[in-house]
C-alpha positions as CSV (number, residue, x, y, z in Angstrom):
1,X,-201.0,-2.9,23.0
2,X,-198.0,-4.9,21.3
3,X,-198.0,-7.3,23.9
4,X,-201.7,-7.9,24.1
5,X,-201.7,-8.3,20.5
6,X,-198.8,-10.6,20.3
7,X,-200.0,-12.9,23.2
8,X,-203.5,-13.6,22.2
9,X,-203.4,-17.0,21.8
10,X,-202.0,-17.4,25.0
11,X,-204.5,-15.0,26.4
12,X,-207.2,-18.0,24.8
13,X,-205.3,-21.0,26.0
14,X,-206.1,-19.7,29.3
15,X,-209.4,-19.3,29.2
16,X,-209.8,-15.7,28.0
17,X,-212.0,-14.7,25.3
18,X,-211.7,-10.7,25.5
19,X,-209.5,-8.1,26.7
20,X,-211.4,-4.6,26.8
21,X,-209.3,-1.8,26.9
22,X,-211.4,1.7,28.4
23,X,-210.3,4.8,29.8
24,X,-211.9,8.3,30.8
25,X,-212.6,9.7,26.7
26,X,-215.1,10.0,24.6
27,X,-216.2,7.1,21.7
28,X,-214.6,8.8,19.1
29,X,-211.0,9.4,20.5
30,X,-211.1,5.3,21.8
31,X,-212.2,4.3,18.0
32,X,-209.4,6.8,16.8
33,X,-207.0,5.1,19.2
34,X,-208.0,1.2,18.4
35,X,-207.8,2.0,14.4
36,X,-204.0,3.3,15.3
37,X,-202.9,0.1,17.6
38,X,-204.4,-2.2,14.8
39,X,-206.9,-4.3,17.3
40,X,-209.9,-4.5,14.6
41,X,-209.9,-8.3,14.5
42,X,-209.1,-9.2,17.4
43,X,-209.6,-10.5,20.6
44,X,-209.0,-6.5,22.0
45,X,-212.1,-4.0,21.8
46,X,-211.8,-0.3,22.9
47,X,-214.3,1.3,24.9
48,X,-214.8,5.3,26.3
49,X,-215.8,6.4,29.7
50,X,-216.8,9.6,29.0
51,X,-218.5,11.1,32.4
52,X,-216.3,8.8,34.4
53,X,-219.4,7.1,35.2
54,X,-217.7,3.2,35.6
55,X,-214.5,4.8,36.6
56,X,-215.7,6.2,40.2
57,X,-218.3,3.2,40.7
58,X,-215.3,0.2,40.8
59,X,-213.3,3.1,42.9
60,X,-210.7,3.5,40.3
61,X,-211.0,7.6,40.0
62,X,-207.8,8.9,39.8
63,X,-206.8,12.9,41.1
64,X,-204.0,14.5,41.9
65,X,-203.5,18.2,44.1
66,X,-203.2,20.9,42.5
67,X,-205.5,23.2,40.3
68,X,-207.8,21.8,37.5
69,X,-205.8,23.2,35.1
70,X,-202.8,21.3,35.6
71,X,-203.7,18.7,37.8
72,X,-205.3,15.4,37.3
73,X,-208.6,15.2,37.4
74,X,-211.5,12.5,36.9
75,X,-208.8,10.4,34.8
76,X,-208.5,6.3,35.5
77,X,-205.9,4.5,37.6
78,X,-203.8,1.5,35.4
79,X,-205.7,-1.6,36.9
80,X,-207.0,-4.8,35.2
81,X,-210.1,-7.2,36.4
82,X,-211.1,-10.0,35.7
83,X,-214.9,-11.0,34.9
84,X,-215.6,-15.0,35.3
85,X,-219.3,-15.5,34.0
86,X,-220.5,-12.5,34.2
């Protein structure tokens, strides 16, 4: 989150007007986790994906073999989009 945070105005001079961070967790672990990077205020909001809902509709579910217990399951690959009008 440093980087994002430090390169916001160059993240504007090109034409960007929000970076949403989301992963596979619930609302209150992401608010949790926004309050301890020190986005409130900026250009960075913090979102949950807690059935993996928007994860497995763009195709970005990520698992790994192995049982449940250790492996990983229903969690999000790193990726990054980006949304012109819409």
């Amino acid at each position: 989150m440093p980087g994002y945070l430090e390169s916001q105005d160059a993240f504007k001079e090109a034409g960007i007007d929000e970076i949403i961070v989301y992963c596979v967790n619930d609302g209150a672990v992401m608010t949790a986790w926004a309050k301890d990077q020190g986005v409130e205020g900026s250009m960075i909001s913090f979102f949950g994906d807690p059935s993996g809902e928007f994860t497995k509709a763009v195709g970005m579910e990520m698992t790994a073999d192995g049982p449940a217990s250790v492996g990983i399951i229903g969690r999000c690959k790193r990726w990054a989009m980006l949304v012109d009008d819409g």
